[in-house]
C-alpha positions as CSV (number, residue, x, y, z in Angstrom):
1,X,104.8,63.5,141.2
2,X,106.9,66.4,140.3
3,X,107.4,64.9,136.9
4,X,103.4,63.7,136.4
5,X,102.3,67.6,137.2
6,X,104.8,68.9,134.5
7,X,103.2,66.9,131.9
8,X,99.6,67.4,133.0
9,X,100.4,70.9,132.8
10,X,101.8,70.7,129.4
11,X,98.8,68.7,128.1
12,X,96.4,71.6,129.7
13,X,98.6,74.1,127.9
14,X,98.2,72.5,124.7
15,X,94.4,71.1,125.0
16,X,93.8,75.4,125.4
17,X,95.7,76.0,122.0
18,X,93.6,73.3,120.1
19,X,90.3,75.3,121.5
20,X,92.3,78.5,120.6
21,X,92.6,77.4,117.3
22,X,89.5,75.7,116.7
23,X,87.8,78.7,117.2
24,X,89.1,80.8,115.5
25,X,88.9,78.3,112.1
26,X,84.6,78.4,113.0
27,X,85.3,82.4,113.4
28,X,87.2,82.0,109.3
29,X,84.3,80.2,107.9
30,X,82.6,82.7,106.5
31,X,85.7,84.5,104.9
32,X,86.1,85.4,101.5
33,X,89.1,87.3,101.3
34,X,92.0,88.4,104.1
35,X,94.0,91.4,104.1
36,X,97.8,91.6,103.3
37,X,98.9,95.0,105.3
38,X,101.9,93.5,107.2
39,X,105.3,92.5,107.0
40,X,104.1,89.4,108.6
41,X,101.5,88.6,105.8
42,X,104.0,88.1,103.0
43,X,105.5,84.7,103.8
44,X,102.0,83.6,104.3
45,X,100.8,85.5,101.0
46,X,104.0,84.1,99.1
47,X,103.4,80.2,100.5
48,X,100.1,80.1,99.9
49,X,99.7,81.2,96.5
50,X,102.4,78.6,95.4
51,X,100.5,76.3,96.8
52,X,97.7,77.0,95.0
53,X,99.6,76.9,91.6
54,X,101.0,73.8,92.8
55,X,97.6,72.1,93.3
56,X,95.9,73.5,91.0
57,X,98.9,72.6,87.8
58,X,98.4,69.6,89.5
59,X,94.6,69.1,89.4
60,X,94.2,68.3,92.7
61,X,91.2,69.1,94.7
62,X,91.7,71.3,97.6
63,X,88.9,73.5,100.0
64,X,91.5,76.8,99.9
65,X,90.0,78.5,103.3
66,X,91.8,75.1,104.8
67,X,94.3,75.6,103.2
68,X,95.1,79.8,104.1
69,X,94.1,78.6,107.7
70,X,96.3,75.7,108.3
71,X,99.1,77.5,106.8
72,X,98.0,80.7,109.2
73,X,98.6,78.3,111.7
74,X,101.9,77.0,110.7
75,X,103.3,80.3,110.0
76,X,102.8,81.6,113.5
77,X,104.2,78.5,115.1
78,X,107.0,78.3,113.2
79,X,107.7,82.4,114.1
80,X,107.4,81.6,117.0
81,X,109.4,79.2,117.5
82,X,112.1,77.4,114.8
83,X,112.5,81.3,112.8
84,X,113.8,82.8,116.5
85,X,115.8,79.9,116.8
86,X,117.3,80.3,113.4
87,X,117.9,84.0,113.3
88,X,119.5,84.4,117.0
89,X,122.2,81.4,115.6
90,X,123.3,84.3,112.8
91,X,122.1,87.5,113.9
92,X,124.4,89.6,111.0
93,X,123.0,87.8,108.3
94,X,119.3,88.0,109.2
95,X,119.6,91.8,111.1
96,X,120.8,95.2,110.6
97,X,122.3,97.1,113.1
98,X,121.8,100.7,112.1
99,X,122.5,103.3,114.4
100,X,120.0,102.7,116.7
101,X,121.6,102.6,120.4
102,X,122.7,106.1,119.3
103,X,118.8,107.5,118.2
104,X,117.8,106.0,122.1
105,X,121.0,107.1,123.9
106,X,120.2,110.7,122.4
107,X,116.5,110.5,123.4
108,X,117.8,108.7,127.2
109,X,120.2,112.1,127.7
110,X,116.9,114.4,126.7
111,X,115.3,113.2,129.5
112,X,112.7,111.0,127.9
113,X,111.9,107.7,129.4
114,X,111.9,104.6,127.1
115,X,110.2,101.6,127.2
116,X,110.7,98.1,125.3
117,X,107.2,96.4,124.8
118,X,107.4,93.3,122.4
119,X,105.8,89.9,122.1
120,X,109.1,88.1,121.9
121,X,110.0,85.7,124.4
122,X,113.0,86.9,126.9
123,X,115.5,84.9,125.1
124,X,114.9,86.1,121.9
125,X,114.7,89.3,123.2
126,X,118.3,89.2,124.9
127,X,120.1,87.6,122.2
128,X,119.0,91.0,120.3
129,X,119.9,93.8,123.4
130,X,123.0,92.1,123.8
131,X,123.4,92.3,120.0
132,X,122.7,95.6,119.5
133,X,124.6,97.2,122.6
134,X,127.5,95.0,121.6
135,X,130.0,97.7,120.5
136,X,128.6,100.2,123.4
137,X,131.0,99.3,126.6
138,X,129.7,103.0,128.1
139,X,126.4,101.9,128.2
140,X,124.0,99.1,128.3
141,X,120.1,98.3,127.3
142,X,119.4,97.9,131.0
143,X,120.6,101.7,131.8
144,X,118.6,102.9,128.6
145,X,115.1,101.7,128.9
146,X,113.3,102.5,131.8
147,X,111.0,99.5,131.2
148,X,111.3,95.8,129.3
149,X,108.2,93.7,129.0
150,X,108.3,90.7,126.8
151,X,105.4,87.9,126.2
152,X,103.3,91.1,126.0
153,X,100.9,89.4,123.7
154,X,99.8,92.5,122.0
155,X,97.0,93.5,120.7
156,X,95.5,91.5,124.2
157,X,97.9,94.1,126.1
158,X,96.2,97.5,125.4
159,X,92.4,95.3,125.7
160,X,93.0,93.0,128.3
161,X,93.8,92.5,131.8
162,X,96.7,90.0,132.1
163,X,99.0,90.6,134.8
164,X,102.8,91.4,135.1
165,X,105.4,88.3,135.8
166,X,108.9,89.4,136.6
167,X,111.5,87.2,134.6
168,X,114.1,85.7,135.2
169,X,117.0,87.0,133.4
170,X,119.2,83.9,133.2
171,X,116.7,81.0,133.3
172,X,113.6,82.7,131.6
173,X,111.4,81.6,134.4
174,X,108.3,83.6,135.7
175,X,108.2,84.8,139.2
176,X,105.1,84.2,141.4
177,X,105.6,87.5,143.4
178,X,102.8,90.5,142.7
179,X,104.7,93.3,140.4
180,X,103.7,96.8,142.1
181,X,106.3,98.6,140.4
182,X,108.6,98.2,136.9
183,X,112.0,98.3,138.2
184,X,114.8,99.9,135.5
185,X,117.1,97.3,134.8
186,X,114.2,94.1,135.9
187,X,112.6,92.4,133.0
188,X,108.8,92.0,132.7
189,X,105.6,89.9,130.8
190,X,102.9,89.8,129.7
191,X,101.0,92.8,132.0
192,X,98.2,95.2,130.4
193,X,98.3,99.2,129.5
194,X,95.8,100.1,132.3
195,X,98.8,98.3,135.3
196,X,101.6,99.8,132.8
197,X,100.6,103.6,132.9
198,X,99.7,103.7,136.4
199,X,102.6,102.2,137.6
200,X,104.9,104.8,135.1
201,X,102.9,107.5,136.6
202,X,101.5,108.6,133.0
203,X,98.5,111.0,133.3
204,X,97.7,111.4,129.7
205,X,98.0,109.6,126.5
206,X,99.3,111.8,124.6
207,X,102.4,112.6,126.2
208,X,103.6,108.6,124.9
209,X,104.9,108.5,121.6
210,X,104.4,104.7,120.6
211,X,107.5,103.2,118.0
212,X,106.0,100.2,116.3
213,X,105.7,98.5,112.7
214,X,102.6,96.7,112.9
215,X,99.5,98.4,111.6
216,X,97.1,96.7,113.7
217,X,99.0,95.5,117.1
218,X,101.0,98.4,117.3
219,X,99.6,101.7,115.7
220,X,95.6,101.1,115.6
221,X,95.0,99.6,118.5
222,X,97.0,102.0,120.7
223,X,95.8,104.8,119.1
224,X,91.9,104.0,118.9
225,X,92.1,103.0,122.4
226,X,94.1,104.9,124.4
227,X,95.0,107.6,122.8
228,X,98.7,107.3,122.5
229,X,100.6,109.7,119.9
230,X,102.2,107.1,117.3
231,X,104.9,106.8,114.7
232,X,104.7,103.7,112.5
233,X,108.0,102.0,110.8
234,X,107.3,101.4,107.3
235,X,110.3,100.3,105.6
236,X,108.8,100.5,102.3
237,X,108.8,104.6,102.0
238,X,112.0,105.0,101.0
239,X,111.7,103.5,98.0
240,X,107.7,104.8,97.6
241,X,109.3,108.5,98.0
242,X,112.0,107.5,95.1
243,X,109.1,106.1,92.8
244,X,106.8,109.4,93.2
245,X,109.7,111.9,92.3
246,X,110.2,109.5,89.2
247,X,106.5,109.6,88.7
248,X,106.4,113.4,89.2
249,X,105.2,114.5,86.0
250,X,102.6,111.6,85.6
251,X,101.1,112.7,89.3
252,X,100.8,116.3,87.9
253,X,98.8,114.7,84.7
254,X,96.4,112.8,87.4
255,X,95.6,116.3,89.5
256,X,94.9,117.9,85.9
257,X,92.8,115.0,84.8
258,X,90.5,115.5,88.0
259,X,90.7,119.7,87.8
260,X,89.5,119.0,84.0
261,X,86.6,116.8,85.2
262,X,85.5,119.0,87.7
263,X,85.4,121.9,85.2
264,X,83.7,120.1,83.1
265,X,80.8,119.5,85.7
266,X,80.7,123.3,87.2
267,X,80.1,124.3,83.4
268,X,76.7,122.7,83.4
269,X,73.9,124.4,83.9
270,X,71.2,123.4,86.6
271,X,68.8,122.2,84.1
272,X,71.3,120.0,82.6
273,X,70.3,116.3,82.2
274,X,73.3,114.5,80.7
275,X,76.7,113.7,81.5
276,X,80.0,115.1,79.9
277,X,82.1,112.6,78.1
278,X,84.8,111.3,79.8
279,X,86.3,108.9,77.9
280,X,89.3,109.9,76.2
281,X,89.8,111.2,80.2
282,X,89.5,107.9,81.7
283,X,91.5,106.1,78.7
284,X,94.3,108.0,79.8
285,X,93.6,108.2,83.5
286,X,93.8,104.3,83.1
287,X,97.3,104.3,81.3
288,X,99.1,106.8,83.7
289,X,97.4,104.7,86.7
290,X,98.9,101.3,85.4
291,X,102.3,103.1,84.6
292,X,102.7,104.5,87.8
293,X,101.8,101.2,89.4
294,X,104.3,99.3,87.5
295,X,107.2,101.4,88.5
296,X,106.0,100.8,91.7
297,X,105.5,97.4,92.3
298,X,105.5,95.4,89.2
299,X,102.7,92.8,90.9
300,X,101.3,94.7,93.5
301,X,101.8,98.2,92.5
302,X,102.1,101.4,95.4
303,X,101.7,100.5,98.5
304,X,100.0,103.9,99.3
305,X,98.0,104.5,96.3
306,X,95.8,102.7,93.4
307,X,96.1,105.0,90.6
308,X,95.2,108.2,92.1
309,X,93.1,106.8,94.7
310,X,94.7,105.9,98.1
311,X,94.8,102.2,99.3
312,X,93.3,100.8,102.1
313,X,96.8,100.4,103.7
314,X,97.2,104.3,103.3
315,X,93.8,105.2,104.2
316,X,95.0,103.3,108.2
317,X,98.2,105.1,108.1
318,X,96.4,108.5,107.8
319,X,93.5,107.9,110.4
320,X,95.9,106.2,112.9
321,X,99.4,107.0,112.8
322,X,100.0,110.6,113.9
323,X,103.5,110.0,112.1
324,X,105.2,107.8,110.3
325,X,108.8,107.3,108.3
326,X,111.0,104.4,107.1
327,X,113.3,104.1,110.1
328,X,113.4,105.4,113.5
329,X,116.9,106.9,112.6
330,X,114.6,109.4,110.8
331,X,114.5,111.4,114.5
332,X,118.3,112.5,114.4
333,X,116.8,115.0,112.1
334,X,114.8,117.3,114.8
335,X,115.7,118.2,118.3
336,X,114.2,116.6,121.7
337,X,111.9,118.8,122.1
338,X,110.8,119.1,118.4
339,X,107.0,119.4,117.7
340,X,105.4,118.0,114.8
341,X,102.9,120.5,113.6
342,X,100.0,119.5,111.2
343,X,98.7,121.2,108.0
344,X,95.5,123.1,108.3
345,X,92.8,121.3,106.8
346,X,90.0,123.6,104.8
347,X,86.9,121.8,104.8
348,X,85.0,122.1,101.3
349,X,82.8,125.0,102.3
350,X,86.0,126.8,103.5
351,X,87.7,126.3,100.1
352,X,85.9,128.5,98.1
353,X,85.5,131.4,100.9
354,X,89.4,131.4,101.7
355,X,92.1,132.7,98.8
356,X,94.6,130.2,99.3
357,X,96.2,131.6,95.7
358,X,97.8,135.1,97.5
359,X,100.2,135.0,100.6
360,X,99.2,134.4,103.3
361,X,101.0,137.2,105.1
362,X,99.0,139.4,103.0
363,X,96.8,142.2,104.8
364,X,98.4,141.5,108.3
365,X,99.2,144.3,110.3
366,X,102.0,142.2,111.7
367,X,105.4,141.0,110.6
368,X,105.3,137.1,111.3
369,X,109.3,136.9,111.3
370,X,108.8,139.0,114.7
371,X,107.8,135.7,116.7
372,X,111.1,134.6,116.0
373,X,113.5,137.2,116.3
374,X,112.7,138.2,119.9
């Protein structure tokens, strides 16, 4: 019986994936074009357009929105399941330590209170910890974050209700007992943000700062929602910052390209019915852009810009991501209680009221230094 009920239960659980996935192929019917603005799009990007070279050197006659969606579907199997499997077997060759049980030992001994929310399974999850904290004998992952959850199926954890299981640390088992309270040291899945910051006692959003790399499942949906301060992982800045200082001098050409254009269009009178010419402008506008882009990406150019104009992918990072850097290591830099203080924004009416050209200290009848000196 025991037997027969394991098996009905693993038919149910795979009868609701086909439904899953069903739908969501009717939902893809109508698409034209997907967007490429995560780590986790690239092996689907890179697959798929070989395919399509393939079949199509090959003149063979393929509907391509199958095709992205059945790969779609094979590539988040296979993550989750066969690539964890792989990567945990040689954790050096697929991982890089860093220094990061240092950054969250620092943050620990500030006082702060760190959590782990990811939608790995426990044992993926543990093989990493264990990894990580390997050359750490004073101190382990369970003494440095308050909170684990696993399985926590984001975005579906900041939007939905699911509630917490308690795992099992050595068999990976769910417990069937109600979760009123996220024990340090206890492991945790699944669960949603509205169970999460009650139980952590958190009054207001913006005293979390969220750590994630995903655009969407981490940054957006945390910040749209909820309100949570963030500070997205993009790997790719390091090299983006080397590329601009490299591309210094073309950048300046850009911003006197558009100062040149505008001048051009506040020297027209009211009664003026024509437009200036702009071509030898946008000839060069158009080389500078494709140079920059080449030294940037030789396929894809900038990740943050297209030309002079910022790309979608950067256009997300500024709305959503109150900060962001290339590594989480970034923090040693400031002190626990550092503040990160934005730039005043002029509006367009502003600009032409306010000299921004002469110091700004200039006509105070106070010495700003004093603030500090006291």
């Amino acid at each position: 019986n025991e037997k027969k009920r394991k098996e009905t239960k693993r038919n149910e659980k795979k009868r609701k994936e086909t439904k899953r996935k069903e739908k969501k192929r009717e939902k893809s019917f109508t698409i034209s074009f997907t967007l490429v603005n995560t780590l986790f799009c690239i092996p689907l990007a890179s697959l798929y357009v070989d395919l399509v070279d393939y079949f199509d050197s090959n003149k063979i006659s393929v509907d391509y929105l199958n095709l992205w969606l059945d790969l779609a579907i094979v590539c988040e199997e296979y993550h989750n399941g066969e690539l964890k499997t792989a990567t945990i077997q040689d954790l050096p060759k697929y991982m890089l330590r860093y220094q990061l049980v240092p950054v969250l030992r620092r943050l620990k001994e500030s006082g702060k209170k760190l959590f782990l929310l990811t939608n790995s399974p426990w044992y993926y999850t543990k093989a990493l910890l264990e990894w990580l904290w390997e050359d750490y004998e004073d101190s382990s992952w369970k003494t440095t974050f308050d909170v684990v959850i696993v399985d926590a199926c984001k975005p579906a954890f900041f939007l939905k209700s699911n509630p917490f299981r308690r795992v099992d640390q050595e068999t990976g088992h769910l417990s069937l007992d109600n979760v009123k309270k996220l024990v340090e040291g206890e492991v945790y899945a699944a669960g949603n943000l509205k169970v999460f910051e009650s139980l952590c006692n958190i009054k207001a959003g913006n005293t979390v700062l969220y750590v994630g790399d995903h655009i969407f499942s981490d940054v957006m949906i945390s910040k749209k929602k909820h309100a949570w301060r963030t500070l997205l992982i993009i790997p790719e800045l390091d090299e983006e910052i080397r590329k601009t200082k490299e591309n210094e001098e073309a950048y300046r050409t850009l911003i006197l390209l558009e100062q040149l254009k505008e001048k051009a269009f506040n020297n027209q009178s009211a009664n003026n019915t024509g437009l200036p010419d702009f071509g030898p402008i946008k000839e060069l506008r158009t080389e500078i852009c494709a140079k920059i882009g080449k030294t940037s990406n030789a396929n894809f150019g900038s990740l943050f810009r297209n030309g002079f104009n910022q790309t979608f992918f950067s256009m997300q990072v500024g709305r959503y991501a109150d900060l962001y850097t290339c590594s989480v290591l970034s923090l040693n830099n400031y002190n626990m209680t550092h503040r990160f203080v934005p730039q005043v924004m002029l509006l367009p009416h502003e600009r032409g009221d306010i000299n921004l050209q002469q110091p700004l200290t200039q006509g105070l009848d106070f010495n700003p230094e004093d603030f500090f000196n006291k």
